[in-house]
MARPA-203682 format. One record per residue: residue number from 1; residue in one letter; z negated, y, x negated of N, C-alpha, C in turn. Coordinates in Angstrom, 3 decimals, always signed. Atoms other than C-alpha are relative to their C-alpha. Layout:
BEGIN
BARO   tortor   timi        nzz        nyy        nxx       cazz       cayy       caxx        czz        cyy        cxx
BARO      NUM      A          Z          Y          X          Z          Y          X          Z          Y          X
...
***
This chain:
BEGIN
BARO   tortor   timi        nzz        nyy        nxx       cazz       cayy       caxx        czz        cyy        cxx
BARO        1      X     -0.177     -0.633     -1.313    +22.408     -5.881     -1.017     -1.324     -0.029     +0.759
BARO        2      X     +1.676     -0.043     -1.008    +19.390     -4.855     +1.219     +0.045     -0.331     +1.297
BARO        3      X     -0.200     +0.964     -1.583    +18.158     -7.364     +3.791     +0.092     +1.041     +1.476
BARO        4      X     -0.053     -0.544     -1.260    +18.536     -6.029     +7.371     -1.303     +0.651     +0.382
BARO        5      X     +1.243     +0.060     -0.437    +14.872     -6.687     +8.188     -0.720     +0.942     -1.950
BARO        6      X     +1.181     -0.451     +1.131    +13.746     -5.004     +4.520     -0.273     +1.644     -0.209
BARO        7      X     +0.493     -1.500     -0.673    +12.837     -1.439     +3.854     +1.092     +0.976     -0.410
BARO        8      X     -0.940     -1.359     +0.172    +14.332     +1.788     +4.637     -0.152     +1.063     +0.338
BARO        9      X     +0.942     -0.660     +0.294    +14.032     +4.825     +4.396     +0.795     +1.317     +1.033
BARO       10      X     -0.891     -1.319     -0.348    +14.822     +8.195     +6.943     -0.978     +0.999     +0.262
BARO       11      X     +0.716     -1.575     +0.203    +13.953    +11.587     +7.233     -0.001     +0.421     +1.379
BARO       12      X     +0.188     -0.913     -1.244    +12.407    +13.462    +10.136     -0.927     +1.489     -0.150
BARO       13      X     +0.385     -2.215     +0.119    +12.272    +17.710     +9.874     -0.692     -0.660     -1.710
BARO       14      X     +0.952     -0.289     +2.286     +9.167    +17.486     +6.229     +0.011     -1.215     +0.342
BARO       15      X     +0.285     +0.831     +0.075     +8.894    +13.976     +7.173     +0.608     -1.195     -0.584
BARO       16      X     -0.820     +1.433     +0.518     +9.821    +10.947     +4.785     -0.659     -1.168     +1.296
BARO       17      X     +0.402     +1.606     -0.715     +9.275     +7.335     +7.118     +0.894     -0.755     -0.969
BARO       18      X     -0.114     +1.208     +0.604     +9.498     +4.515     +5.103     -0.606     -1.175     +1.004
BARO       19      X     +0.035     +0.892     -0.971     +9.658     +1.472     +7.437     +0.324     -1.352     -1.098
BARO       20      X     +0.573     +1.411     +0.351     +8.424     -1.572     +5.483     +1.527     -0.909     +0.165
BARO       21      X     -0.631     +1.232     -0.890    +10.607     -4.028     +7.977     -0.186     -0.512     +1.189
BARO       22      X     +0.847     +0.452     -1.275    +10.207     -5.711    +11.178     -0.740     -1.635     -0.048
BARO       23      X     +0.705     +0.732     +0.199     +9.193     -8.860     +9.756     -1.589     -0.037     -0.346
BARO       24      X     +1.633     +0.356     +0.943     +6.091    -10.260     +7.386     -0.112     +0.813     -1.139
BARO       25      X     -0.020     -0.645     +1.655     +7.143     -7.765     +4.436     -0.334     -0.469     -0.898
BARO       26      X     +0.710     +0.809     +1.268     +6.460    -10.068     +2.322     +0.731     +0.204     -1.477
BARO       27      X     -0.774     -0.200     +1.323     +6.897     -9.266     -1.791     +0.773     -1.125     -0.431
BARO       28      X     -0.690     +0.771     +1.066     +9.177    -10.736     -3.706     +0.784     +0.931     -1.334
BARO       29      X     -0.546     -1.184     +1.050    +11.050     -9.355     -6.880     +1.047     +0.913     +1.002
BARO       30      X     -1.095     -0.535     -0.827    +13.981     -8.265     -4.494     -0.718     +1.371     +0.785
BARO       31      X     +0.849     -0.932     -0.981    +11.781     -6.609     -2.106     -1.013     +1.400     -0.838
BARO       32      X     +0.298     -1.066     +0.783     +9.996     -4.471     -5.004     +0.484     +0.724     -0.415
BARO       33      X     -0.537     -0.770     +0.848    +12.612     -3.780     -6.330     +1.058     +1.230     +1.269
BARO       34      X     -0.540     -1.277     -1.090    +14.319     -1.885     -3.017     -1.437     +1.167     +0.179
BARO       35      X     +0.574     -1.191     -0.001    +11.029     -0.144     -2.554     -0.444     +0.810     -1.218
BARO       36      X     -0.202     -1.230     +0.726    +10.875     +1.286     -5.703     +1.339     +0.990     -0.703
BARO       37      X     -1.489     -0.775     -0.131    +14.614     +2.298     -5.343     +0.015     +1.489     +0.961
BARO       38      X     +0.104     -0.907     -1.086    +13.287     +3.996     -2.248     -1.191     +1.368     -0.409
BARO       39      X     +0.720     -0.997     +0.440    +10.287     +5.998     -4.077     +0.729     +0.759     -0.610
BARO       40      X     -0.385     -0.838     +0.771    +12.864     +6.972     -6.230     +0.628     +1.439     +1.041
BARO       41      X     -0.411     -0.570     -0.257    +14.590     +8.861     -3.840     -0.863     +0.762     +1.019
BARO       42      X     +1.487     -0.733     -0.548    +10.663    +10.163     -2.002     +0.625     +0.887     -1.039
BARO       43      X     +0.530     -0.445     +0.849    +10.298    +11.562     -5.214     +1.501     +0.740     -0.348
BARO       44      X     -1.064     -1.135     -0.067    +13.575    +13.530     -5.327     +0.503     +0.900     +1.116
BARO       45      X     -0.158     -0.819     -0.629    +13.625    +15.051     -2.223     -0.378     +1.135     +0.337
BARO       46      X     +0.045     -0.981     -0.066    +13.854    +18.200     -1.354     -1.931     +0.648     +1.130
BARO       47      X     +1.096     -0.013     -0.758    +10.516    +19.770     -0.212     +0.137     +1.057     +1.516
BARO       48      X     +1.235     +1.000     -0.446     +8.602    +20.108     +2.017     +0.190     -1.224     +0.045
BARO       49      X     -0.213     +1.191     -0.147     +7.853    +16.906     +2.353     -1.157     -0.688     -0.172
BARO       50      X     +1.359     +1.084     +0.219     +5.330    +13.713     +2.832     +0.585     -0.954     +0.552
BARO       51      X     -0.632     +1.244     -0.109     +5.734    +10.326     +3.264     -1.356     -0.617     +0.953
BARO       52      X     +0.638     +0.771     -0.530     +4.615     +8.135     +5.758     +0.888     -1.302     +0.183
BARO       53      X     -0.599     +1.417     +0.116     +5.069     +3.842     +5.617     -0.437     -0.115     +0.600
BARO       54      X     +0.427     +0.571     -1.041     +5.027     +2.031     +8.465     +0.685     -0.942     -0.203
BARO       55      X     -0.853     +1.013     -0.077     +6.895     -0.929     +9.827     +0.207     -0.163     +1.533
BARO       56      X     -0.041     +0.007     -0.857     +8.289     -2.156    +12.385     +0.540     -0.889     +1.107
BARO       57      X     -0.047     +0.914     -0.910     +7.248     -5.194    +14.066     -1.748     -0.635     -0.067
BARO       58      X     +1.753     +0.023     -0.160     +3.651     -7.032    +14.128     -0.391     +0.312     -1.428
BARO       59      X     +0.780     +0.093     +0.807     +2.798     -6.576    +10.943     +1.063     +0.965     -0.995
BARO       60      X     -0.085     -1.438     +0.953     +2.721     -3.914     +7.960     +0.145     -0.448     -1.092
BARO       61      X     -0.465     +0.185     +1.614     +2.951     -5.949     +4.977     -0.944     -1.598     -0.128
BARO       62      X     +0.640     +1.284     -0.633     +1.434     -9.805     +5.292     +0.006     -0.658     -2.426
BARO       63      X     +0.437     +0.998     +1.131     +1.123    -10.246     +0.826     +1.313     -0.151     -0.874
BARO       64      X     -1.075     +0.436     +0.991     +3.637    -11.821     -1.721     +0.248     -1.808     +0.644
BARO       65      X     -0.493     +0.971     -0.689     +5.828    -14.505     -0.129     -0.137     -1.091     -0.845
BARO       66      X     +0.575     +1.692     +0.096     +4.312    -18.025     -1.048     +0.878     -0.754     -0.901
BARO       67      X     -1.217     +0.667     -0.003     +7.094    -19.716     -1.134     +1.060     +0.112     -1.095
BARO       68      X     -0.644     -1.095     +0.747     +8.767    -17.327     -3.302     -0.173     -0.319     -1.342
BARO       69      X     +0.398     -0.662     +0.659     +6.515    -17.294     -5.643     -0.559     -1.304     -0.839
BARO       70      X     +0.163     +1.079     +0.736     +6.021    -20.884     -6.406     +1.642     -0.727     -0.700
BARO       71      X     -1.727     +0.564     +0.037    +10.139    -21.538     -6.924     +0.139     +0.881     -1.786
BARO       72      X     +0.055     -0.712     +1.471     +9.486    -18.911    -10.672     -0.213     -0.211     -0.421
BARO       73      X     +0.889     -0.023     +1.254     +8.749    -19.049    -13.804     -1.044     +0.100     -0.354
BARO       74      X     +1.146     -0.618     +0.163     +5.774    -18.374    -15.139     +0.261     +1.599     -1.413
BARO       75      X     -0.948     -0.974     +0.228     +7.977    -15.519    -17.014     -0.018     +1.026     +0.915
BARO       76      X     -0.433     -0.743     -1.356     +8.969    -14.481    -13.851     -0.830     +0.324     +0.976
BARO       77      X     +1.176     -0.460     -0.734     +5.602    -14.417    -12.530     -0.575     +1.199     -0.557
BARO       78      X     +0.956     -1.115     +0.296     +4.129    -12.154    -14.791     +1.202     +1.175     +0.204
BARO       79      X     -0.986     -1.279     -0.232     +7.298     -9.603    -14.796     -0.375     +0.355     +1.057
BARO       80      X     +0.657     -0.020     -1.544     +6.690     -9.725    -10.899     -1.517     +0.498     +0.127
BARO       81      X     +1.281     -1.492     -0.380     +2.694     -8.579    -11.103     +0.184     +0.676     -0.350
BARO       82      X     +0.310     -1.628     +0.403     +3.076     -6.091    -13.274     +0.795     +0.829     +0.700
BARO       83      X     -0.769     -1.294     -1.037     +5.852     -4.324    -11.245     -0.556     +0.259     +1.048
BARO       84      X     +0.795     -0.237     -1.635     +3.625     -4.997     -8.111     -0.708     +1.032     -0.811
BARO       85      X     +1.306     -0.786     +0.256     +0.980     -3.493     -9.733     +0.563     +1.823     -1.181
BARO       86      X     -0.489     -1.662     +0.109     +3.014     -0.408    -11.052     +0.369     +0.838     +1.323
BARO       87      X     -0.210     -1.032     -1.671     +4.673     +0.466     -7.840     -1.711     +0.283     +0.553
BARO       88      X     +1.320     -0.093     -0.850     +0.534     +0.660     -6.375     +0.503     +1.425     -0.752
BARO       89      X     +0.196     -1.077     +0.804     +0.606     +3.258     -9.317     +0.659     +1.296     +0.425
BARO       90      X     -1.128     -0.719     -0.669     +3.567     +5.055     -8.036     -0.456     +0.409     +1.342
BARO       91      X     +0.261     -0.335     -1.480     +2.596     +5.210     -4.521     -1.372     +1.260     -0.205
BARO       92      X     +1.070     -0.395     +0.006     -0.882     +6.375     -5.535     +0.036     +1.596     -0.773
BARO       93      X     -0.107     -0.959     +1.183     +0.488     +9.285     -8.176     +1.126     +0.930     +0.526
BARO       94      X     -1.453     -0.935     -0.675     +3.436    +10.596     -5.564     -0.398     +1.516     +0.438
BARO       95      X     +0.243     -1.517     +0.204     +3.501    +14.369     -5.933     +0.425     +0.991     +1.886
BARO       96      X     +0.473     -0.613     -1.692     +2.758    +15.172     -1.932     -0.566     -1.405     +0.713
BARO       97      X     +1.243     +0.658     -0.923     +0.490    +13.723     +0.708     +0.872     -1.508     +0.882
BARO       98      X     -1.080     +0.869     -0.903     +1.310    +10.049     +2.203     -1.037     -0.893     +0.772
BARO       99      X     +1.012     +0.724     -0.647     +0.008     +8.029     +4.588     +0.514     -1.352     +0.325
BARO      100      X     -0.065     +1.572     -0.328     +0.075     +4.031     +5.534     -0.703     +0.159     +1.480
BARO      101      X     +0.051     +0.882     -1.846     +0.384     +3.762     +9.390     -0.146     -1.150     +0.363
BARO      102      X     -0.158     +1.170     +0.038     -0.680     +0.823     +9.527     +0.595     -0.873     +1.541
BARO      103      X     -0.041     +0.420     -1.667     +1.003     -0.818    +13.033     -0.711     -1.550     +0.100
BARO      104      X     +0.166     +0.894     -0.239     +0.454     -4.209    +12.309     -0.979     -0.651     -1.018
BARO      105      X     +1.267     +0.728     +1.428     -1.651     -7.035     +9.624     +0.648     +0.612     -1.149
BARO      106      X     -0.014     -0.391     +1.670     -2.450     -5.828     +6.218     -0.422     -1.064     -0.906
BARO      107      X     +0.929     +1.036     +1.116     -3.115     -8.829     +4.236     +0.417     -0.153     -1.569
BARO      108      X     -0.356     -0.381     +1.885     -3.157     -9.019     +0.126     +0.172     +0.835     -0.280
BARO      109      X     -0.882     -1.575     +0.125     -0.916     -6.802     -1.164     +0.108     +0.331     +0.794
BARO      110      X     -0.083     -1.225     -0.997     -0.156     -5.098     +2.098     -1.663     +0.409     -0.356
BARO      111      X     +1.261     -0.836     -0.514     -4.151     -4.232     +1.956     +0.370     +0.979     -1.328
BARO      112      X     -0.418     -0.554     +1.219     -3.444     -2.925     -1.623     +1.104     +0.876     +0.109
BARO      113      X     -0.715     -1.302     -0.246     -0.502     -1.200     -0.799     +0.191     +1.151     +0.567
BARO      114      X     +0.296     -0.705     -0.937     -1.916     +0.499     +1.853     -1.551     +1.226     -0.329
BARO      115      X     +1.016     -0.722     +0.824     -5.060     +1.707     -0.259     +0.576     +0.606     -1.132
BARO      116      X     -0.509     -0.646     +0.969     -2.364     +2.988     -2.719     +0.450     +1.561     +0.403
BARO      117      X     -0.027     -1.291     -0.621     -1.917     +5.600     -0.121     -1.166     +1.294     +0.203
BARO      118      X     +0.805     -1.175     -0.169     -3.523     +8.873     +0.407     -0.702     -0.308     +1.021
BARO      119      X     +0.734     -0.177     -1.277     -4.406     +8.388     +4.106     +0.035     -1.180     +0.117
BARO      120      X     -0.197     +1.142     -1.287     -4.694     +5.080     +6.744     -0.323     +0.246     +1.152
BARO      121      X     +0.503     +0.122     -1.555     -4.566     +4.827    +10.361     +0.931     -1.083     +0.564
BARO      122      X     -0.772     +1.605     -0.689     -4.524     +1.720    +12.450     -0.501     +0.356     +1.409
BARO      123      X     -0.221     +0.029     -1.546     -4.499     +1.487    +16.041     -1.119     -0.869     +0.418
BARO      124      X     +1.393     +0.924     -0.347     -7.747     -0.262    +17.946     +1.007     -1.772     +0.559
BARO      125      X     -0.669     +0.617     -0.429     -5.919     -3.759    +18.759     +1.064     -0.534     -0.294
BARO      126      X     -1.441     +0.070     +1.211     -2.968     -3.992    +16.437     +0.000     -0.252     -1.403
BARO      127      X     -0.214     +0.901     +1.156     -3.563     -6.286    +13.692     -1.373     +0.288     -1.051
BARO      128      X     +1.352     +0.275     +1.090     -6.350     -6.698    +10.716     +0.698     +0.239     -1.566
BARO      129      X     -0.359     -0.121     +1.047     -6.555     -5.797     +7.292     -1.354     -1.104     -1.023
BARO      130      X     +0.389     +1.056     +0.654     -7.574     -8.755     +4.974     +0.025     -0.212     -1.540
BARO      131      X     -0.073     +0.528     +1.076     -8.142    -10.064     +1.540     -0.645     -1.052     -0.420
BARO      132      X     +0.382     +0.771     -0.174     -8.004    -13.074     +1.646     -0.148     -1.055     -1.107
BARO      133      X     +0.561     +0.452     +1.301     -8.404    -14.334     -2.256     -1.203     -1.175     +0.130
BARO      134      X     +1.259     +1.163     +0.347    -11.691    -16.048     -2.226     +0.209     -1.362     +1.190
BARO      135      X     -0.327     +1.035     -0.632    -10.521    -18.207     +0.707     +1.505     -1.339     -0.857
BARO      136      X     -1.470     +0.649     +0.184     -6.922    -18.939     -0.641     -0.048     -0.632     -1.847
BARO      137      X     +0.177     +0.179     +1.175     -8.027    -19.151     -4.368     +0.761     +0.465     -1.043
BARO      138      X     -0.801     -0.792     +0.988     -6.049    -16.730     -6.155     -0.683     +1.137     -0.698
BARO      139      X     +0.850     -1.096     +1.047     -7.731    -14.575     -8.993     +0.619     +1.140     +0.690
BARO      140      X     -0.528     -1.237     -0.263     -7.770    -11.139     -8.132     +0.594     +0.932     -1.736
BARO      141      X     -0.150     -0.279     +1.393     -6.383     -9.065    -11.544     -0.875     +1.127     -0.019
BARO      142      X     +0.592     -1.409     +0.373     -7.689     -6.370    -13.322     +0.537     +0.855     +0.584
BARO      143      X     -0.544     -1.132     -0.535     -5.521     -4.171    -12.283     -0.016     +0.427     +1.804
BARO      144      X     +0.378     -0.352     -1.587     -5.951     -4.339     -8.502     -2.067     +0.015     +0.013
BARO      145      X     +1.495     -0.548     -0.795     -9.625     -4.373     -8.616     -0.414     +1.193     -0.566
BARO      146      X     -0.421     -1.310     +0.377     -9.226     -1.107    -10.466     +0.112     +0.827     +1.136
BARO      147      X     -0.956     -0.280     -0.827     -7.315     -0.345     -7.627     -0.979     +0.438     +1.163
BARO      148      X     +0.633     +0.305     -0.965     -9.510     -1.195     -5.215     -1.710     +1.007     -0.031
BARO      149      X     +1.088     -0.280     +0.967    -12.910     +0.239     -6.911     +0.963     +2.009     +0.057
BARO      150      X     -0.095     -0.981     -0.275    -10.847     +3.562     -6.503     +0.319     +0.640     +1.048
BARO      151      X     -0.431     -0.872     -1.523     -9.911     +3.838     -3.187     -1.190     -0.445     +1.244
BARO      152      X     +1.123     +0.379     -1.420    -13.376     +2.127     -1.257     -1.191     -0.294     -0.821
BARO      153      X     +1.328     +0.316     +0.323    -16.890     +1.928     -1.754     +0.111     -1.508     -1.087
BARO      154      X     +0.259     +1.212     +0.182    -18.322     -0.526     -3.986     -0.679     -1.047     +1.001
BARO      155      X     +0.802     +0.708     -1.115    -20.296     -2.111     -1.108     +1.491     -0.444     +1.107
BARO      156      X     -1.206     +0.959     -1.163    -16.915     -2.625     +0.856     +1.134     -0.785     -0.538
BARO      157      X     -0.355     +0.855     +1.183    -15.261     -3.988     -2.286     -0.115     -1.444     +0.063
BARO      158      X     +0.938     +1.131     +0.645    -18.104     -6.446     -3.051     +0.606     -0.964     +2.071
BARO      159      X     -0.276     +0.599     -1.690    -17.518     -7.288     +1.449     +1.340     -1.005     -0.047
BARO      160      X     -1.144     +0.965     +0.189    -14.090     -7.866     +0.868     +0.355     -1.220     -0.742
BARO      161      X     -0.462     +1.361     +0.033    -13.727    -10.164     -1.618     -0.732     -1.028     -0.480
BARO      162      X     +0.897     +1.452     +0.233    -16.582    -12.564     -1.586     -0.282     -0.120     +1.467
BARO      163      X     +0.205     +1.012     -1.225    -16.210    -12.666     +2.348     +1.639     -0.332     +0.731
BARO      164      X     -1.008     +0.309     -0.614    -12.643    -12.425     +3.140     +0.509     +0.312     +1.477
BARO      165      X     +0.468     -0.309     -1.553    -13.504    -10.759     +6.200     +1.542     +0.733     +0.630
BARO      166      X     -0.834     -0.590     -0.914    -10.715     -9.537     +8.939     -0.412     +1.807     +0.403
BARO      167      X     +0.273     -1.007     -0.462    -11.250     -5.792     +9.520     +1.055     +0.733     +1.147
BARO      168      X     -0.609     -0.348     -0.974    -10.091     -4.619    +12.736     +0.118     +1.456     +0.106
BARO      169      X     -0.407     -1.684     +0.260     -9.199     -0.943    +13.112     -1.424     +0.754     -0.278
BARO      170      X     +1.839     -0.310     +0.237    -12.987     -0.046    +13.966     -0.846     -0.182     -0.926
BARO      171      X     +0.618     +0.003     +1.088    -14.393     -2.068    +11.338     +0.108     +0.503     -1.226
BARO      172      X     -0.318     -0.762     +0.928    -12.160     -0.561     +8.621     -0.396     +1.320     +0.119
BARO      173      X     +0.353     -1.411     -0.210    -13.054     +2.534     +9.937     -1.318     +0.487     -0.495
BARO      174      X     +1.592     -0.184     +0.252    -16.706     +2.013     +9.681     -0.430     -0.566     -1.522
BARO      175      X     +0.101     +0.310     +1.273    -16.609     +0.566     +5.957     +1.149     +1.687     -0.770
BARO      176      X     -1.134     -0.929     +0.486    -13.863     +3.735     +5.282     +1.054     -0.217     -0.762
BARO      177      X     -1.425     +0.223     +0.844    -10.475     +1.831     +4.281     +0.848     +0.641     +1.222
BARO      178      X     -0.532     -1.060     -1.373     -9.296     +3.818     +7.648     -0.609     +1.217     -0.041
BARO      179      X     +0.162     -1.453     -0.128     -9.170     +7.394     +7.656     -0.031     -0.053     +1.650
BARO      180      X     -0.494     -0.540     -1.117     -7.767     +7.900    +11.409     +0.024     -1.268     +0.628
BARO      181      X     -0.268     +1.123     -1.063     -8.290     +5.122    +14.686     +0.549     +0.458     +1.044
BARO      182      X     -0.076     -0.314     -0.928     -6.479     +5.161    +17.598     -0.071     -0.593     +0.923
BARO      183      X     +0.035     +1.026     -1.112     -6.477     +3.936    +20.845     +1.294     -0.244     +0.699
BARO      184      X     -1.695     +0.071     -0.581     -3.290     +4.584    +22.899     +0.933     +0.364     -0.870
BARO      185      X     -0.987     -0.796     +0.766     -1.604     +6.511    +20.743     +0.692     -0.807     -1.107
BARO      186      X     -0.456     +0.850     +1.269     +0.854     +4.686    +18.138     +0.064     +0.821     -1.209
BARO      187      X     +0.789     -0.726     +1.424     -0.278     +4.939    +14.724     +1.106     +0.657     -0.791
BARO      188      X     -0.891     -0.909     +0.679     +3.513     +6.795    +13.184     -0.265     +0.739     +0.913
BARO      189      X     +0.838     -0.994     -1.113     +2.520     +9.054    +16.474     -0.830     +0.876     -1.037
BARO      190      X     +0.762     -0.580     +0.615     -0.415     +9.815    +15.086     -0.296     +0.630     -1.623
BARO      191      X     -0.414     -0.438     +1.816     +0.554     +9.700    +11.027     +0.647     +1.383     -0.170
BARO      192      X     -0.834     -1.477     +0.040     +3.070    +12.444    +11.795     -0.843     +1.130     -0.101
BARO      193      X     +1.211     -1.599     -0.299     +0.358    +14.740    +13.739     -0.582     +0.185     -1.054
BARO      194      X     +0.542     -0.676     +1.183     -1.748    +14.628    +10.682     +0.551     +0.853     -1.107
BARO      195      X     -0.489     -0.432     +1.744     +0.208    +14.975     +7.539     +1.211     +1.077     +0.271
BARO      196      X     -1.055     -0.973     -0.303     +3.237    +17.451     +9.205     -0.426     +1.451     -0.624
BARO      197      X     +0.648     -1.572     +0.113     +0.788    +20.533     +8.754     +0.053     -0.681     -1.831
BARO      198      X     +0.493     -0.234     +0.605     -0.068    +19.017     +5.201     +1.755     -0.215     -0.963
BARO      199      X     -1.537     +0.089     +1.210     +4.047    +18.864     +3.534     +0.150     +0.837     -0.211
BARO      200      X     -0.436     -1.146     +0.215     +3.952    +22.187     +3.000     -0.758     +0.542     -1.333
BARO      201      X     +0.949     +0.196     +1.071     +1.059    +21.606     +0.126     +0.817     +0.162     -1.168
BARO      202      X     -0.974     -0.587     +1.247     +2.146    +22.752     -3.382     -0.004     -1.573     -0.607
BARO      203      X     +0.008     +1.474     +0.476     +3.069    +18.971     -4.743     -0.420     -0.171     -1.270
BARO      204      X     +0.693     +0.329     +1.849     +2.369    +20.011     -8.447     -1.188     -0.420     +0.093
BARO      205      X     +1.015     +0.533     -0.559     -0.845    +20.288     -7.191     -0.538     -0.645     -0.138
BARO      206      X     +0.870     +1.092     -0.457     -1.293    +17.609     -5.504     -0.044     -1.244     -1.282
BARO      207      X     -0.744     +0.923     +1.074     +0.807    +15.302     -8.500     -0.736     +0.078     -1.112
BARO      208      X     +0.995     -0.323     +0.477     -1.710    +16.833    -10.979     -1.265     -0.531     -0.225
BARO      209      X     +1.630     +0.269     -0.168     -4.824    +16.650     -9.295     +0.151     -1.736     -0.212
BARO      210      X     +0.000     +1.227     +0.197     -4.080    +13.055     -8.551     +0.222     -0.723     -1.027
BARO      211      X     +0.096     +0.681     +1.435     -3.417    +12.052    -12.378     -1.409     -0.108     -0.516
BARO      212      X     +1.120     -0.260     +0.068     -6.752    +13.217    -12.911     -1.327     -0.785     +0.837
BARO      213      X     +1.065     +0.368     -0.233     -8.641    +11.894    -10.444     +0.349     -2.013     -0.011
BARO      214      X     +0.130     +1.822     +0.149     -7.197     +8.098    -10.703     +0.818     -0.608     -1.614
BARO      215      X     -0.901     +0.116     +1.486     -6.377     +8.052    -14.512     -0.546     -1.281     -0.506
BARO      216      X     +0.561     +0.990     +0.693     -8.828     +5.242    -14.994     +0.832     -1.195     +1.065
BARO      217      X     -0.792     +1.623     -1.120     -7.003     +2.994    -11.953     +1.423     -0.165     -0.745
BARO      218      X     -1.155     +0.111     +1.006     -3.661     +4.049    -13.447     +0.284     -0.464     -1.096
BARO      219      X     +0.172     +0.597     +1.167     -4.395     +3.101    -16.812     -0.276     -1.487     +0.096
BARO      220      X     +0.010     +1.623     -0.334     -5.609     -0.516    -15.318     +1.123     -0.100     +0.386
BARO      221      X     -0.966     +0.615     -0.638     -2.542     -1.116    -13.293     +1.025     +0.186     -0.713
BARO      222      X     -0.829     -0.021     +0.855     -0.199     +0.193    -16.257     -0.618     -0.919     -0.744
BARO      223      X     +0.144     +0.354     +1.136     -2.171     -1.163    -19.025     +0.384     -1.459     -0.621
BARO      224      X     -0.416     +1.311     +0.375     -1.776     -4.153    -21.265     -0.680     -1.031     +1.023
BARO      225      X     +1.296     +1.013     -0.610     -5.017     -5.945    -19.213     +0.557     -0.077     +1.472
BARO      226      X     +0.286     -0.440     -1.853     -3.700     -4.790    -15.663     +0.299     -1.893     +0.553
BARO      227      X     -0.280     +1.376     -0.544     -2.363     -8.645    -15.125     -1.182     -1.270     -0.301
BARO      228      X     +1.192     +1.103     +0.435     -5.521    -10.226    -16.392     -0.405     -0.076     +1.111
BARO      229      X     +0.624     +0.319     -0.802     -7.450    -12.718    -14.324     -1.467     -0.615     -1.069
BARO      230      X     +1.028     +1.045     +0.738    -11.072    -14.552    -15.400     +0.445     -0.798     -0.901
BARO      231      X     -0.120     +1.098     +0.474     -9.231    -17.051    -16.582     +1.033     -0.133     -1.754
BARO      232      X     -1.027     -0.734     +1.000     -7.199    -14.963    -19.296     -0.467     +1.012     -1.071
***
């Protein structure tokens, strides 16, 4: 049964909203496994159409729940990355335009899930996007720095994760993991205005082009290696 606070999904006129939660969104198998219940049904709707994820409370997606994640297997761990790291795939390969509103913190996976998107826009004042690995001491895998390596400079890559740095709407902006900043305006506000004009885009297209241009990230985050760390 799907938690109260976990994600869901409604339609406005071409517009999918996918709403995270109002919590920490934090992964767990449960929680992956509703949002890729919920792509399934992106990815069957009727077009027009584009997707925008948001959430809706301080924060946009705060990682893979801790707690969670020490109570598993080590079975049950690896089943668990690789589905994380397929859904990125999924998000990144969805056959029309989507964007990550970001309202609140992006840390770990939320930054990753949010670079699995087409667009970002965060609000000046409304939370940080983080990766915070080299502090916390968790290998990053192959398959997310794949990931990563296709959606931002190498120079803001190399920033992220050997400083761990906080990027505030501005600073993401000025490294380019933010497309769109705002100031007053709230960032599903502003997600809409953009991408409304662009659901009308031929999705083969777009579903196409995008195999093509991230076949080498895809292939990491499917492949046998995508769960490798250094230490493997």
């Amino acid at each position: 049964m799907r938690m109260e606070t976990g994600p869901k999904l409604r339609r406005d006129g071409n517009l999918l909203i996918l709403d995270l939660g109002s919590d920490e969104n934090l992964f767990d198998s449960d929680r992956v496994l509703q949002i890729n219940a919920i792509l399934d049904e992106v990815e069957q709707a009727p077009t027009p159409r584009a997707l925008i994820t948001t959430g809706s409370g301080h924060h946009w997606c705060d990682g893979t729940s801790l707690g969670w994640l020490f109570s598993i297997s080590q079975v049950e761990l690896d089943f668990f990355a690789a589905e994380v790291l397929r859904l990125y795939a999924r998000f990144l390969l969805l056959p029309m335009v989507s964007v990550a509103a970001i309202q609140g913190h992006a840390f770990a996976n939320g930054v990753l899930l949010a670079l699995s998107h087409d667009y970002r826009v965060m609000q000046t004042g409304r939370g940080y996007l983080c990766l915070p690995n080299v502090d916390s001491g968790y290998f990053l895998t192959w398959g997310e720095v794949a990931l990563l390596r296709a959606k931002a400079s190498r120079a803001a890559v190399l920033e992220m994760i050997t400083t761990g740095r906080r990027y505030d709407a501005a600073a993401a902006s000025a490294v380019g993991l933010v497309d769109i900043v705002t100031v007053d305006e709230p960032v599903l506000a502003a997600a809409a205005a953009f991408v409304r004009p662009l659901s009308r885009k031929d999705g083969t297209v777009i579903a196409t082009s995008k195999k093509f241009l991230y076949d080498d990230a895809v292939s990491a985050l499917c492949g046998s290696r995508a769960t490798f760390t250094i230490d493997r």
